[in-house]
LODRENTI-605794 format. One record per atom (N, C-alpha, C): residue in one letter; residue number from 0; y, x, z; atom name. Coordinates in steps of 0.2 Angstrom, whole numbers, plus 5000, padded with zeros to 4 digits. Layout:
<nodes>
NODE;residuo;num;yy;xx;zz;atomo
NODE;a;NUM;Y;X;Z;CA;
...
</nodes>
This chain:
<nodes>
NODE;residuo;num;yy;xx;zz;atomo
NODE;x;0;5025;4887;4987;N;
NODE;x;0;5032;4889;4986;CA;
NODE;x;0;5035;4891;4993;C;
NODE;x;1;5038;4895;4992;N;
NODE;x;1;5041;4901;5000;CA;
NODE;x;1;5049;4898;4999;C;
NODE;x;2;5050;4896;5004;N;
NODE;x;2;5058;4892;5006;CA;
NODE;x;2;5059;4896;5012;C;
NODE;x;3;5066;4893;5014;N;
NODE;x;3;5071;4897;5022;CA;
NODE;x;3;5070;4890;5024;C;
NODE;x;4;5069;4888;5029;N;
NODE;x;4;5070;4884;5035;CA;
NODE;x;4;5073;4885;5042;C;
NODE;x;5;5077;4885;5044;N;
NODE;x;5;5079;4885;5051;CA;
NODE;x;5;5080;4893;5050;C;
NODE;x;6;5083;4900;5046;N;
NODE;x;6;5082;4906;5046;CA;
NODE;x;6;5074;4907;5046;C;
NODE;x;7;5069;4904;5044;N;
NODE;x;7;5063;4908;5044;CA;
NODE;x;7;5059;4904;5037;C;
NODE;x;8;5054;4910;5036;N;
NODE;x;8;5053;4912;5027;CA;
NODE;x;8;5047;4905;5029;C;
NODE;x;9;5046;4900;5026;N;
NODE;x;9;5040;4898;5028;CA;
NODE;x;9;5036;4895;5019;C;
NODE;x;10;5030;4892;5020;N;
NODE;x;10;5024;4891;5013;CA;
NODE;x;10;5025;4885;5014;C;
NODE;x;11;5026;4880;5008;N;
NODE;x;11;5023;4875;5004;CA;
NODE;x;11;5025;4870;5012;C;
NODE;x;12;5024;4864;5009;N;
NODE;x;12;5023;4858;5014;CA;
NODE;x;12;5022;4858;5023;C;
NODE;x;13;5016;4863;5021;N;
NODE;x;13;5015;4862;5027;CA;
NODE;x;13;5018;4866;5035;C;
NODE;x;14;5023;4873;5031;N;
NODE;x;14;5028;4874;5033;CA;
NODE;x;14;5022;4882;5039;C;
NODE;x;15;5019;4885;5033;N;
NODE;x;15;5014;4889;5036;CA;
NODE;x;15;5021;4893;5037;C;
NODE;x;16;5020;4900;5044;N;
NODE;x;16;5027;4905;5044;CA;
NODE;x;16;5023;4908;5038;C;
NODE;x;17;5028;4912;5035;N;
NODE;x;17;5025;4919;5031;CA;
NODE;x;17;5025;4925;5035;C;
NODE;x;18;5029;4925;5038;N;
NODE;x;18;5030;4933;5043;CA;
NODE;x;18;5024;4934;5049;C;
NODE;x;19;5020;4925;5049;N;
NODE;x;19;5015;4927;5054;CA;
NODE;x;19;5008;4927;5052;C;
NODE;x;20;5009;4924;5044;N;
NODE;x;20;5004;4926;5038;CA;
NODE;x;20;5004;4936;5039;C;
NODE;x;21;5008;4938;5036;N;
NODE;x;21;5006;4944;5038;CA;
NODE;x;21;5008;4948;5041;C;
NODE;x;22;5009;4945;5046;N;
NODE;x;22;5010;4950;5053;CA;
NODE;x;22;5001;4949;5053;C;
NODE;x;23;4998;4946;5053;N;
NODE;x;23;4990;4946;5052;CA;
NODE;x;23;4985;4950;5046;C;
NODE;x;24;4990;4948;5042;N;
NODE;x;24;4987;4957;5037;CA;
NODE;x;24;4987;4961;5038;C;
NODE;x;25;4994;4962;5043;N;
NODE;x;25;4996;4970;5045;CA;
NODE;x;25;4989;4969;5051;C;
NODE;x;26;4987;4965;5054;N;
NODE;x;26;4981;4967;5059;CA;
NODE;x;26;4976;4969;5057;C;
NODE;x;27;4976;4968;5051;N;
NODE;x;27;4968;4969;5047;CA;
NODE;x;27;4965;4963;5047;C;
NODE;x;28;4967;4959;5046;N;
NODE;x;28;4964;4951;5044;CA;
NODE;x;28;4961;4952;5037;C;
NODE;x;29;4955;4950;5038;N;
NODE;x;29;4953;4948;5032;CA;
NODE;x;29;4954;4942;5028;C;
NODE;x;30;4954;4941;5021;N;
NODE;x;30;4958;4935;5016;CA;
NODE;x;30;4953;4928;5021;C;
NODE;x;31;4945;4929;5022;N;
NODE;x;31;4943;4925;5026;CA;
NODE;x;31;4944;4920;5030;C;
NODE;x;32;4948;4925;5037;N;
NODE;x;32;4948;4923;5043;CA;
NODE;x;32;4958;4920;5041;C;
NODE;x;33;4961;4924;5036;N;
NODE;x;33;4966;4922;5034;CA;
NODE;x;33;4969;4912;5031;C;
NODE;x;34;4965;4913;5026;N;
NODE;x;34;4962;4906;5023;CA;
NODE;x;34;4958;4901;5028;C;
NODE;x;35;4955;4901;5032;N;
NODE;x;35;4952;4899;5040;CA;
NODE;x;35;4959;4895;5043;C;
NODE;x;36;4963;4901;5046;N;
NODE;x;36;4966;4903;5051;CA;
NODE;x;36;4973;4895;5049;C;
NODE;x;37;4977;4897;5042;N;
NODE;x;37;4980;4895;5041;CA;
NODE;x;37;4980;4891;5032;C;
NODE;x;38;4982;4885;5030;N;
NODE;x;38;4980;4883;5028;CA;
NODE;x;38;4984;4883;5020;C;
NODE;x;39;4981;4889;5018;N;
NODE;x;39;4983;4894;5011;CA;
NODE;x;39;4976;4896;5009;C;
NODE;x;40;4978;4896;5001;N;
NODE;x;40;4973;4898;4996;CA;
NODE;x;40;4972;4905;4995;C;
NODE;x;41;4969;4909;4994;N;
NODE;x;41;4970;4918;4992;CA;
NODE;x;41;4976;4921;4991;C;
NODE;x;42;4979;4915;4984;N;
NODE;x;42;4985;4919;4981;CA;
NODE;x;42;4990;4916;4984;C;
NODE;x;43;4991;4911;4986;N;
NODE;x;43;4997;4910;4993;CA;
NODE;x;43;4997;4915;4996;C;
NODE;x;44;4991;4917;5001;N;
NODE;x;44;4992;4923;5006;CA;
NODE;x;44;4996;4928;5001;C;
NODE;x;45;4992;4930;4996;N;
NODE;x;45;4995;4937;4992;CA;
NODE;x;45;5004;4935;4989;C;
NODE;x;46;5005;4929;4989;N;
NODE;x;46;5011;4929;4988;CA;
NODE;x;46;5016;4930;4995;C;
NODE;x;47;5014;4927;5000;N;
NODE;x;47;5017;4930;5006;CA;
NODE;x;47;5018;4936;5006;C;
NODE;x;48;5011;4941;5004;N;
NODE;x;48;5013;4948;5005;CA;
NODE;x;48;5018;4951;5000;C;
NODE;x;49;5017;4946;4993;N;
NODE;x;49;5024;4952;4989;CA;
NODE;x;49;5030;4948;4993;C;
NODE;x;50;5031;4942;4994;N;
NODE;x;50;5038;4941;4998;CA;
NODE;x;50;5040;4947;5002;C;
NODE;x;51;5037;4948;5008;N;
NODE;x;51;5037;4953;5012;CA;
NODE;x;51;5039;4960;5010;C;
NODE;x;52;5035;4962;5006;N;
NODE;x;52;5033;4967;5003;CA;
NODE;x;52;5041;4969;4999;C;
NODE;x;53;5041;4964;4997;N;
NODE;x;53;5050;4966;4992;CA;
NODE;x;53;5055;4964;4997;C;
NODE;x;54;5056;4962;5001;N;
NODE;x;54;5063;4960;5007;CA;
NODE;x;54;5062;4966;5011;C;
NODE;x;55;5057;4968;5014;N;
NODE;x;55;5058;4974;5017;CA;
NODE;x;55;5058;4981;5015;C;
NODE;x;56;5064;4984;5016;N;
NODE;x;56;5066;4992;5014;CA;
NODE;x;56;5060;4995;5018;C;
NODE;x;57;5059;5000;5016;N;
NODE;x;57;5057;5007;5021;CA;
NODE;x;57;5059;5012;5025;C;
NODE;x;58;5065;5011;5024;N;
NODE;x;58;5071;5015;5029;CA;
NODE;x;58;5069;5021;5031;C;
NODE;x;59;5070;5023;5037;N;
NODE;x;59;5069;5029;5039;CA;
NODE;x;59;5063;5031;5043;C;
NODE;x;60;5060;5038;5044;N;
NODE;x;60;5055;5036;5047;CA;
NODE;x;60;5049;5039;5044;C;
NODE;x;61;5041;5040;5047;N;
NODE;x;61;5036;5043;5044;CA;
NODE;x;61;5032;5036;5043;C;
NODE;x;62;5032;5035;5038;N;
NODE;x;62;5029;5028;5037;CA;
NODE;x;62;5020;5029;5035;C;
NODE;x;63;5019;5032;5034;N;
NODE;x;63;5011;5037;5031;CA;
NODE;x;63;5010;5044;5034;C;
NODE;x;64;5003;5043;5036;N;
NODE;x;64;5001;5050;5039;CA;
NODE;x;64;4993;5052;5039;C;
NODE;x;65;4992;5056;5034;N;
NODE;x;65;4986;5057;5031;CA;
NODE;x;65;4982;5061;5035;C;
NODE;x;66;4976;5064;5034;N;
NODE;x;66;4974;5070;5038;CA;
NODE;x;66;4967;5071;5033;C;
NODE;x;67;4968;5078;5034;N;
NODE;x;67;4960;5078;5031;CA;
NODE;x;67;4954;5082;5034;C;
NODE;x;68;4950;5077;5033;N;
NODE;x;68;4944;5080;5036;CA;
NODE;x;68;4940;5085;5035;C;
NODE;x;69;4940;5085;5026;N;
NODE;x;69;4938;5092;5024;CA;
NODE;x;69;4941;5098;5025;C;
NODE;x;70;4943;5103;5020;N;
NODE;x;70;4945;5107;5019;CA;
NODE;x;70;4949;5107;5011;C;
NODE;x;71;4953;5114;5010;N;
NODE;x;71;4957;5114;5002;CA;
NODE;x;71;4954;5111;4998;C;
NODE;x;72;4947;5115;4997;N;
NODE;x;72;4943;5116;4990;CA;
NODE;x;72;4937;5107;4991;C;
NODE;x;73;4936;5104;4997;N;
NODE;x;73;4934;5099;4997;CA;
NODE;x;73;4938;5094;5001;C;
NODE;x;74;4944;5093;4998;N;
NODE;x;74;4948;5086;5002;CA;
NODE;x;74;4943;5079;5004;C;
NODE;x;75;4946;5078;5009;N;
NODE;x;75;4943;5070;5012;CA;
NODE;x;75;4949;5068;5014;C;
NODE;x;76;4953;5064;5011;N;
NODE;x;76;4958;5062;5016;CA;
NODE;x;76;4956;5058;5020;C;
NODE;x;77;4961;5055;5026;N;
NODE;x;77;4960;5048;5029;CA;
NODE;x;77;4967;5048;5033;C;
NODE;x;78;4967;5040;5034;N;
NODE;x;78;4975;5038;5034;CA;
NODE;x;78;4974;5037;5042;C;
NODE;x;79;4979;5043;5044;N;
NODE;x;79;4979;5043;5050;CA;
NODE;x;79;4983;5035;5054;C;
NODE;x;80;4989;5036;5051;N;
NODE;x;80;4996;5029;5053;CA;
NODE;x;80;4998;5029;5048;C;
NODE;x;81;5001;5021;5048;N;
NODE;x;81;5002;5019;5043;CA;
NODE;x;81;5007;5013;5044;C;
NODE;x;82;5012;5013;5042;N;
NODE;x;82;5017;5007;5046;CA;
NODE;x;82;5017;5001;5041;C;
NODE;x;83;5018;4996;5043;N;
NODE;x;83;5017;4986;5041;CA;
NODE;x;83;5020;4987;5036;C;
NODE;x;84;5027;4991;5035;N;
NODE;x;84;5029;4992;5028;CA;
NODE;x;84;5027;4994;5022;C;
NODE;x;85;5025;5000;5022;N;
NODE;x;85;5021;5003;5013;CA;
NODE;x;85;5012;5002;5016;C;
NODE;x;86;5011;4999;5022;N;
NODE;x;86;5005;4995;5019;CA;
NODE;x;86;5003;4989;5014;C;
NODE;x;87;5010;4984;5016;N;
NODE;x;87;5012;4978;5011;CA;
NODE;x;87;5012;4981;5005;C;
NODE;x;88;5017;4987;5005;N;
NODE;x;88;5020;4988;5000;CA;
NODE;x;88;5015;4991;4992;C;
NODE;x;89;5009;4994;4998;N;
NODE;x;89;5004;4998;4992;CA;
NODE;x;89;5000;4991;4991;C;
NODE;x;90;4998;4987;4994;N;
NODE;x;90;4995;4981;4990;CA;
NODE;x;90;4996;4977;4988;C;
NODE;x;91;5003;4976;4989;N;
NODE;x;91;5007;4974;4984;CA;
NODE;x;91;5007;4978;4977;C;
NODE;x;92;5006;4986;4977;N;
NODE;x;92;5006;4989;4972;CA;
NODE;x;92;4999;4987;4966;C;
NODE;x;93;4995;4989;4971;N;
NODE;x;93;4988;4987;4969;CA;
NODE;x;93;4986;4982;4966;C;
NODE;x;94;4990;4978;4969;N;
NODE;x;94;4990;4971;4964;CA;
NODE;x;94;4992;4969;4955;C;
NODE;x;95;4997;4975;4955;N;
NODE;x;95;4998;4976;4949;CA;
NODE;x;95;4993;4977;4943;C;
NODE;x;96;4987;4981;4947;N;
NODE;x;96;4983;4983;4944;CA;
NODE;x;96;4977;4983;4943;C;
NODE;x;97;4977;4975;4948;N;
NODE;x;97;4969;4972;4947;CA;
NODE;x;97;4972;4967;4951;C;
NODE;x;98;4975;4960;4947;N;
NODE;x;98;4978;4957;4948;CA;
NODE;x;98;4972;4947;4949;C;
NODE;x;99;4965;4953;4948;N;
NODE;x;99;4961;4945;4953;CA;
NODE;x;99;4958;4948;4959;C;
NODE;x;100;4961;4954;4960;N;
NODE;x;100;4957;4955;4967;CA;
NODE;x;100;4960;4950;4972;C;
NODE;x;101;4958;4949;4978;N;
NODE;x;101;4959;4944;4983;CA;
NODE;x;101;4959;4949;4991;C;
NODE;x;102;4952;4955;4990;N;
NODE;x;102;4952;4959;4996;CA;
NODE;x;102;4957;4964;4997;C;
NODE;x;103;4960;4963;5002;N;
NODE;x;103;4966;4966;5003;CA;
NODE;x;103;4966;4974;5004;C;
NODE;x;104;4959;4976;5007;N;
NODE;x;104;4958;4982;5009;CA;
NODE;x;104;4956;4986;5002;C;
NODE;x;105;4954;4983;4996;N;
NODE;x;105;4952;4986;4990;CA;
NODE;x;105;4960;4985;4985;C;
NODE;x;106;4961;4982;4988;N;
NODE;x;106;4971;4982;4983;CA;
NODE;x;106;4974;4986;4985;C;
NODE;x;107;4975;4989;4995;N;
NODE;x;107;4978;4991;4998;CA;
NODE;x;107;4973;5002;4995;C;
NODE;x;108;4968;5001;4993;N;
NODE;x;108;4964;5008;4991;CA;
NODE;x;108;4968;5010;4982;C;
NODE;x;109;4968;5003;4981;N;
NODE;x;109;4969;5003;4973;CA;
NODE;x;109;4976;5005;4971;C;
NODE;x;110;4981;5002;4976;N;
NODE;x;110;4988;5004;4978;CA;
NODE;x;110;4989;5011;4980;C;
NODE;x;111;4985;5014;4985;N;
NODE;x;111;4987;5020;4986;CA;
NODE;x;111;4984;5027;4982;C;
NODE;x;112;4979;5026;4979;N;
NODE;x;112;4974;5031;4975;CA;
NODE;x;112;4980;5032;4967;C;
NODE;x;113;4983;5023;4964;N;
NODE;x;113;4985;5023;4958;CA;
NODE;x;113;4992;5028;4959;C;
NODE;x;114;4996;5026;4964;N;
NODE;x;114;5000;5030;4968;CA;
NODE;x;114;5001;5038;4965;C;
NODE;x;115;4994;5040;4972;N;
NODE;x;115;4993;5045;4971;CA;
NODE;x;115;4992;5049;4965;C;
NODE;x;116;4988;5045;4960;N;
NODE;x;116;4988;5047;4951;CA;
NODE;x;116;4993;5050;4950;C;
NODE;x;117;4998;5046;4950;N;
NODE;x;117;5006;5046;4947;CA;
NODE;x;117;5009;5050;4950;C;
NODE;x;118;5010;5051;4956;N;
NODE;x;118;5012;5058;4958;CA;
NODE;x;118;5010;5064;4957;C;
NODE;x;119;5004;5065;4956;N;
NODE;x;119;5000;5071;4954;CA;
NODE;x;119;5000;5073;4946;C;
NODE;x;120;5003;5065;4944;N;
NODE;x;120;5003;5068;4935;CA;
NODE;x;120;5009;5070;4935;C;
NODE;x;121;5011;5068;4937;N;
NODE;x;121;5020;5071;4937;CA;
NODE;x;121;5023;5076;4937;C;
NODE;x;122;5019;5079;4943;N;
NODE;x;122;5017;5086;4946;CA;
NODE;x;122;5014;5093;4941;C;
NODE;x;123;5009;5087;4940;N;
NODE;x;123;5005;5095;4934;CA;
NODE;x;123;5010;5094;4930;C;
NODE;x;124;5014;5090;4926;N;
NODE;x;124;5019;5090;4919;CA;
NODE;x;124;5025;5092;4922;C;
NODE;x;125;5025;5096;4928;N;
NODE;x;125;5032;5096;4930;CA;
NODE;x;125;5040;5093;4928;C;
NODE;x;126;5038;5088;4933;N;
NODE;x;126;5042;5080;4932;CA;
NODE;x;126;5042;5078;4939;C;
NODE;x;127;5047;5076;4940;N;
NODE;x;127;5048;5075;4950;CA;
NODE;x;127;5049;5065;4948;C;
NODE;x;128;5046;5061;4943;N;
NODE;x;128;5050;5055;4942;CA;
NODE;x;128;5049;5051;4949;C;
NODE;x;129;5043;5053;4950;N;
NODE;x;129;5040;5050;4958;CA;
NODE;x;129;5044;5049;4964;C;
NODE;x;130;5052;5054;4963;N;
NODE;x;130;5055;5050;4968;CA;
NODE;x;130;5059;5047;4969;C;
NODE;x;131;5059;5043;4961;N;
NODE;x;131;5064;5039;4961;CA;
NODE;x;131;5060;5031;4963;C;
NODE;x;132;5055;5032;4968;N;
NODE;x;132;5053;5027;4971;CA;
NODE;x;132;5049;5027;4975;C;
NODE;x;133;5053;5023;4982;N;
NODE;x;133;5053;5026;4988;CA;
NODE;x;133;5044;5027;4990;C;
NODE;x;134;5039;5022;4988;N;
NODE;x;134;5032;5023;4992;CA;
NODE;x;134;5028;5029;4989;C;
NODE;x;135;5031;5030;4979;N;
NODE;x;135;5027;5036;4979;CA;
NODE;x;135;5032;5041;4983;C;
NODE;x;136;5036;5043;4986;N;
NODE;x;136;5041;5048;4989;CA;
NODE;x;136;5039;5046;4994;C;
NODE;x;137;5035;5041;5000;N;
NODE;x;137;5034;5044;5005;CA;
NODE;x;137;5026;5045;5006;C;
NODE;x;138;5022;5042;4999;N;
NODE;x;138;5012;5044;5001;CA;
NODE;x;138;5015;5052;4997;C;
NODE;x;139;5020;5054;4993;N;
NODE;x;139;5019;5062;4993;CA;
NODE;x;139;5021;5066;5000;C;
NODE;x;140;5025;5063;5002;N;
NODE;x;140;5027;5067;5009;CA;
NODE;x;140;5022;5068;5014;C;
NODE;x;141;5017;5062;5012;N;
NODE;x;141;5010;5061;5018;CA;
NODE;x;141;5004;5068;5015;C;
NODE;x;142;5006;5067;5008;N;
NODE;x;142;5001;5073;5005;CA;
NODE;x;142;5004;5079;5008;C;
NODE;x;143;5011;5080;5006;N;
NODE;x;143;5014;5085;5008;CA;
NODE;x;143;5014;5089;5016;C;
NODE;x;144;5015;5085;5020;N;
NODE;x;144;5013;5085;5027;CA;
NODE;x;144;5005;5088;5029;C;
NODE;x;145;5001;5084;5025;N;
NODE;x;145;4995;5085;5028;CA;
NODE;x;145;4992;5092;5024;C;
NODE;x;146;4992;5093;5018;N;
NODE;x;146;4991;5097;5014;CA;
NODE;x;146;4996;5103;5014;C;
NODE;x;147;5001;5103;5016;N;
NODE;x;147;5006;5108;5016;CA;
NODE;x;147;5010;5109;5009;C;
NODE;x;148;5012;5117;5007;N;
NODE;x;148;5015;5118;5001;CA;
NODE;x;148;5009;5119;4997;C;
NODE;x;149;5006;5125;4998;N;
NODE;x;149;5002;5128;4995;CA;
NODE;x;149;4997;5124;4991;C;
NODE;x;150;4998;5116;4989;N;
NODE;x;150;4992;5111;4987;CA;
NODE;x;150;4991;5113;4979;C;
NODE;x;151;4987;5114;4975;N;
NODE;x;151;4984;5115;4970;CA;
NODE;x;151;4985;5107;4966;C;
NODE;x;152;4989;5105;4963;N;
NODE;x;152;4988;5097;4961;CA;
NODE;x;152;4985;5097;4955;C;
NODE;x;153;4982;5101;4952;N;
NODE;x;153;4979;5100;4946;CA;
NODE;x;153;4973;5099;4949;C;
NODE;x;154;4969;5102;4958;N;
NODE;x;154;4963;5100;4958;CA;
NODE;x;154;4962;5089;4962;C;
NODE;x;155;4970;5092;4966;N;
NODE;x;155;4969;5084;4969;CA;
NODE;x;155;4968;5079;4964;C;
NODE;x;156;4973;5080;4959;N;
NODE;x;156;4972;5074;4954;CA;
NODE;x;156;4966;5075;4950;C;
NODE;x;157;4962;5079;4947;N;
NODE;x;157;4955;5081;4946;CA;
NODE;x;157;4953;5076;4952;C;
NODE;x;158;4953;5076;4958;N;
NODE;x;158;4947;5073;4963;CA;
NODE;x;158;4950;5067;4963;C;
NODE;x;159;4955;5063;4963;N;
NODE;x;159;4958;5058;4962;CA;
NODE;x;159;4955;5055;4956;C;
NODE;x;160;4956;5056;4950;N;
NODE;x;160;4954;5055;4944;CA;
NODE;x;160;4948;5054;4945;C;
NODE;x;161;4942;5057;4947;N;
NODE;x;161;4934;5059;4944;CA;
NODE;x;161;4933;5051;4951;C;
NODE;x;162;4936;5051;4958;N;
NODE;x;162;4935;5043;4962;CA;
NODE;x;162;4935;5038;4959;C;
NODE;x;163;4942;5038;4955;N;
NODE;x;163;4943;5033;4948;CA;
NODE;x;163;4938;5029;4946;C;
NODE;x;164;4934;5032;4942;N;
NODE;x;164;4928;5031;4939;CA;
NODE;x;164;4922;5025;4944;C;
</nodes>
């Protein structure tokens, strides 16, 4: 259970921080060396990160910045920068959506591709609903950025979709 002690968010009896739990995610810790490090179960850590995850806005700023290796007709994204906030935020999303995963870096894939779906279906059905929340409005901005105007979204979300699988 996450209480306030002294101004700071801390877990369970033993008074782990949570802010230093995933300032350790944000490092790329894995749930192993996580679990090791400090003395939390999977889904403790994952409940640290939805805490996190929900108390922090995204405010201003490029929070995501994609790039692509390929070309139009053969996209390869890769996540250039990516700030502590809609890192939480996507695997925190992700979790919605495979709710026994434990690997952070496959919640964090599964958070930003499902994302992705959503914006691109919106898209082809000419429907903007995606900015009524802020991570899909800022991984569309990162598409948008990296890809420019001229993106064909019926073929993104075609390649989105067919990774799916």
């Amino acid at each position: 259970m996450i209480s306030n002690r002294n101004g700071h968010l801390i877990y369970g009896k033993r008074a782990v921080l949570v802010r230093e739990v995933v300032d350790a995610v944000c490092d790329r810790k894995d749930m192993d060396w996580l679990t090791t490090r400090y003395p939390l179960a999977e889904h403790e850590v994952l409940e640290c990160i939805d805490c996190i995850a929900d108390l922090d806005d995204l405010g201003k700023g490029t929070h995501l910045k994609l790039k692509n290796a390929g070309d139009l007709q053969d996209i390869q994204l890769e996540t250039v920068s990516i700030s502590d906030k809609i890192f939480l935020k996507l695997i925190q999303y992700g979790r919605v959506f495979n709710r026994e995963c434990v690997d952070i870096n496959l919640l964090y894939d599964k958070g930003f591709r499902t994302c992705s779906i959503e914006i691109f279906e919106d898209l082809v059905a000419d429907k903007l609903e995606f900015e009524n929340s802020d991570i899909h409005y800022e991984v569309f901005k990162a598409y948008q950025d990296c890809l420019g105007n001229n993106i064909n979204y019926n073929i993104i979300l075609d390649l989105l979709k067919e990774d799916e699988t």
